[in-house]
C-alpha positions in Angstrom: -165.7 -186.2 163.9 -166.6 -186.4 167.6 -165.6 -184.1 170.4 -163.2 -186.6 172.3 -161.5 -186.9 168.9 -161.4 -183.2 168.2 -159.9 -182.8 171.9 -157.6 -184.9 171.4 -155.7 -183.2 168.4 -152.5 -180.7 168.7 -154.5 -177.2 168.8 -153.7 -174.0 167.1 -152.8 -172.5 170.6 -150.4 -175.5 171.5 -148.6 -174.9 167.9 -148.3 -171.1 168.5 -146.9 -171.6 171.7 -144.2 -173.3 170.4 -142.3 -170.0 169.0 -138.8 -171.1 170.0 -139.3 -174.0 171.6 -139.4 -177.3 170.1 -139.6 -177.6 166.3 -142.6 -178.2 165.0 -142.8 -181.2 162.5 -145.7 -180.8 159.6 -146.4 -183.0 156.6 -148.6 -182.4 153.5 -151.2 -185.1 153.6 -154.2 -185.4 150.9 -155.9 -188.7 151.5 -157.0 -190.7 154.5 -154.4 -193.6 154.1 -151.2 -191.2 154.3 -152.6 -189.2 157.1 -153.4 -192.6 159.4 -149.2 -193.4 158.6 -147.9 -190.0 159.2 -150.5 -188.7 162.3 -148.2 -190.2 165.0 -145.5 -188.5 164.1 -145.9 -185.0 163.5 -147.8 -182.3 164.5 -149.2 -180.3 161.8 -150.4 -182.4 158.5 -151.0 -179.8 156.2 -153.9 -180.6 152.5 -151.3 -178.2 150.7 -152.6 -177.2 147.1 -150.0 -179.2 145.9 -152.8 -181.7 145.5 -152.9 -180.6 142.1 -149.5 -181.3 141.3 -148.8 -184.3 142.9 -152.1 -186.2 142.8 -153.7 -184.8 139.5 -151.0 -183.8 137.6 -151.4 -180.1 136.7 -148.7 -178.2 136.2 -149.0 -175.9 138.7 -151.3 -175.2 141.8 -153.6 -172.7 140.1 -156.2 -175.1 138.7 -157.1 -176.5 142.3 -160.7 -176.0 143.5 -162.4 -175.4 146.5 -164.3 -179.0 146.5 -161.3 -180.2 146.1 -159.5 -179.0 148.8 -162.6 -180.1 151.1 -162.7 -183.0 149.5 -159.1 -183.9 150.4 -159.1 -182.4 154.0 -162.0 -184.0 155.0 -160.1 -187.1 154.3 -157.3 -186.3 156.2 -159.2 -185.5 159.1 -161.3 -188.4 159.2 -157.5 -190.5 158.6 -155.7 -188.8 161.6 -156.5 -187.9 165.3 -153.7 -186.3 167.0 -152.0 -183.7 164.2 -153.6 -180.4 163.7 -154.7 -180.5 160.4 -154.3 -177.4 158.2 -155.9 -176.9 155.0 -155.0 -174.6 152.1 -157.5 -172.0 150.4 -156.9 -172.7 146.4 -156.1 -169.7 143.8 -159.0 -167.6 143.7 -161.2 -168.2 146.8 -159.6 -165.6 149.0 -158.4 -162.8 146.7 -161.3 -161.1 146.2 -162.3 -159.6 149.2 -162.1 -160.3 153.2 -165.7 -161.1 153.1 -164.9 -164.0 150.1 -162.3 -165.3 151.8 -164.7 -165.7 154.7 -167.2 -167.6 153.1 -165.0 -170.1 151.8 -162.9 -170.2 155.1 -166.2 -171.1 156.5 -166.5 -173.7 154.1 -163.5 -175.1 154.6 -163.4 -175.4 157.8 -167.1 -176.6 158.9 -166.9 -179.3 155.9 -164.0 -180.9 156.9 -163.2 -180.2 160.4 -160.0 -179.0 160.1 -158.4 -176.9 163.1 -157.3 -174.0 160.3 -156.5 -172.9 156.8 -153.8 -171.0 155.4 -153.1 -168.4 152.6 -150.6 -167.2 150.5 -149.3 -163.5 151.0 -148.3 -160.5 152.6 -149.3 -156.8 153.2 -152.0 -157.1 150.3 -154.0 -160.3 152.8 -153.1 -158.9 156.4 -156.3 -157.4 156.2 -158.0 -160.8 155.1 -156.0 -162.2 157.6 -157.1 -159.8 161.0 -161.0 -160.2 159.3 -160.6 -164.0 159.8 -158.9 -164.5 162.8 -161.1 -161.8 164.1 -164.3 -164.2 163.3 -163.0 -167.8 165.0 -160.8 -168.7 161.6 -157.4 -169.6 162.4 -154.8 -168.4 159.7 -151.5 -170.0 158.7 -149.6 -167.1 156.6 -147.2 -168.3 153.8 -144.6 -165.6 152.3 -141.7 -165.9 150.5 -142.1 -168.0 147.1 -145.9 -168.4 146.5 -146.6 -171.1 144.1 -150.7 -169.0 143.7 -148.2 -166.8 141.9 -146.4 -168.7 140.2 -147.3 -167.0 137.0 -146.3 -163.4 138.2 -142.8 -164.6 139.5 -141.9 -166.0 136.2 -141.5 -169.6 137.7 -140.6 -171.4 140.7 -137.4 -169.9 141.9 -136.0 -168.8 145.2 -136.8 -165.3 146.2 -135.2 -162.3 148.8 -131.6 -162.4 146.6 -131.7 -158.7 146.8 -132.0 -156.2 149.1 -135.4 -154.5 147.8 -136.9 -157.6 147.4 -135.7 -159.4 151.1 -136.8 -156.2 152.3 -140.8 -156.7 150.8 -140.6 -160.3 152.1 -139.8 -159.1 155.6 -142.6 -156.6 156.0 -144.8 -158.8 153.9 -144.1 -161.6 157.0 -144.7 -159.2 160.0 -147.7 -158.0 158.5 -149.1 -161.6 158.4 -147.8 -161.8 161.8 -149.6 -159.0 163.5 -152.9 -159.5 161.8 -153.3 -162.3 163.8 -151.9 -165.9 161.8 -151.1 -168.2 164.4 -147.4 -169.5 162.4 -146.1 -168.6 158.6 -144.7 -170.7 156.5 -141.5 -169.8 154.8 -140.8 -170.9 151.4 -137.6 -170.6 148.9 -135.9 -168.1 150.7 -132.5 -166.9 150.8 -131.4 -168.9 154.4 -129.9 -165.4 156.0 -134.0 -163.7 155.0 -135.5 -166.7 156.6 -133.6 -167.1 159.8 -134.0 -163.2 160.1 -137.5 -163.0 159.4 -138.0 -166.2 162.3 -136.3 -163.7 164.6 -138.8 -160.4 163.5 -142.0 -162.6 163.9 -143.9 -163.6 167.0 -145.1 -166.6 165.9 -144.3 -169.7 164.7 -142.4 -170.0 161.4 -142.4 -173.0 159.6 -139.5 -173.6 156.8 -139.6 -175.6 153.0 -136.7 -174.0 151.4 -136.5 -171.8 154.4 -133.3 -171.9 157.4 -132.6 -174.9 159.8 -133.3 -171.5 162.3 -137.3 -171.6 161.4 -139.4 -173.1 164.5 -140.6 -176.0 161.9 -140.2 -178.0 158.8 -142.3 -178.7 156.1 -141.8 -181.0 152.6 -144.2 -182.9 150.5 -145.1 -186.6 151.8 -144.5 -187.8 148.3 -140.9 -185.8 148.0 -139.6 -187.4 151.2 -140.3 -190.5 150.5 -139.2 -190.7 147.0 -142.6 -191.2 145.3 -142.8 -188.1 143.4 -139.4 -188.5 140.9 -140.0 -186.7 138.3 -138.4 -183.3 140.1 -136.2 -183.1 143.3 -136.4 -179.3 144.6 -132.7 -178.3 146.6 -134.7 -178.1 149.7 -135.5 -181.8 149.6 -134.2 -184.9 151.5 -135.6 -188.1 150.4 -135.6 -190.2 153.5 -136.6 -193.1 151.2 -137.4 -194.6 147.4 -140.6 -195.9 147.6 -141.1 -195.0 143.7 -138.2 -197.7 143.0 -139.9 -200.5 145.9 -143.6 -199.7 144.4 -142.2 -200.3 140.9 -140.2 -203.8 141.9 -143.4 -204.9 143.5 -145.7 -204.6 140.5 -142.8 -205.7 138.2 -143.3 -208.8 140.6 -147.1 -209.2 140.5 -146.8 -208.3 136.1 -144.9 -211.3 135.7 -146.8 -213.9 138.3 -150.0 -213.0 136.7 -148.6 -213.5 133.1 -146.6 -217.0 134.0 -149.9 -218.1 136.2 -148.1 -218.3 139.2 -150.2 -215.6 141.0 -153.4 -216.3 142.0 -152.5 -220.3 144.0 -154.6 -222.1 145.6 -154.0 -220.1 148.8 -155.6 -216.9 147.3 -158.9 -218.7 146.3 -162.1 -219.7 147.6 -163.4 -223.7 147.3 -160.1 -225.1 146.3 -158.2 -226.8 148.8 -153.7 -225.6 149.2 -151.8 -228.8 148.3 -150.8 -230.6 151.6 -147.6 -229.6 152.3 -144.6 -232.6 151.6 -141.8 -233.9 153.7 
């Protein structure tokens, strides 16, 4: 990536500026293609772990590597050139210890020249959080529902219903906030916890499941544009059905190919289209 491109990108001090201003628009993008479409018109894309779900399969987020999370932001880096690109650190890399999490951090973020990376957590990372931020990485925070723990919660369901438990997410967020993340992303929380916790905070927080009140919105590329049917979380609005054109398309194609009417003459080399008649 060269420096006029890397100058030309939204920057982490741009984004955290933004705390009640204008909302910030951010993406999940995990190939090069996607993040050339969607890089005009947001300003965060963020190479989510979702990966695992959405392009591989798994059935949770848990089985995600490292190399594949650099695999994947470095594509969307080298596909966009104006969004600040984010890029998740997968189950396992960051837990162990500050100086882990460092190492793979580092990884991340001189392999595929993205502008931050972001965790999952509260008062148990803030001081992960303050021991990168305090050595050049930029840290998104991400509190509320944390699909890393998916297997501790007992599933994916929205969290902060009760008192005691609205009251962990709170602290858990302002711990984040003042160890030095630059925004927080808010997911399947109670919308009275989320708006609250956008007015405790600092910095940026950016909303999937979250209140209309959070400085930004997130969702899945693949859920707003209908390409991922299989489950449609509350939170989601598909803005289009993609799944249903894709499908018509190659219904299309199937049947040219089997009654020899795809390829014609106009799709191959050395044979000369039939003059047109009339």
């Amino acid at each position: 990536m060269s420096a006029s491109k890397a100058i030309t990108r939204t920057s982490v001090p741009s984004l955290r500026a933004r705390k009640g201003g204008e909302p910030i628009v951010c993406l999940t993008a995990y190939t090069a293609p996607m993040a050339r479409l969607l890089d005009p018109h947001v300003d965060l894309l963020l190479v989510g772990d979702s990966l695992g779900m959405v392009i591989y399969g798994f059935d949770s987020t848990l089985p995600v590597t490292l190399d594949l999370m650099i695999a994947h932001g470095g594509a969307v880096v080298r596909g966009s050139s104006t969004a600040c690109v984010v890029v998740d650190l997968p189950f396992g890399s960051y837990q162990e210890s500050p100086q882990t999490a460092y190492r793979n951090a580092a990884r991340v973020m001189a392999e595929t020249g993205a502008q931050a990376v972001k965790l999952e957590g509260g008062l148990e990372m803030a001081e992960t959080v303050a021991f990168l931020t305090s050595r050049g990485v930029p840290v998104m925070g991400h509190v509320g529902l944390l699909p890393q723990s998916v297997n501790a919660l007992g599933g994916y369901k929205a969290v902060g219903r009760d008192t005691a438990s609205a009251e962990r997410i709170r602290a858990d967020a302002c711990a984040i906030a003042e160890a030095g993340a630059f925004s927080l992303v808010i997911e399947g929380t109670m919308e009275p916890l989320a708006r609250q916790i956008t007015q405790d905070v600092a910095i940026p927080t950016i909303g999937i499941g979250g209140s209309p009140a959070c400085d930004g919105q997130v969702l899945v590329s693949d859920d707003l544009l209908g390409l991922f049917g299989e489950f449609k979380p509350k939170f989601v609005k598909r803005y289009a059905n993609l799944a249903e054109t894709v499908g018509q398309a190659v219904a299309t194609y199937a049947d040219e190919v089997r009654s020899r009417r795809f390829p014609g003459p106009e799709h191959c080399f050395g044979v000369k289209a039939p003059a047109e008649t009339g």
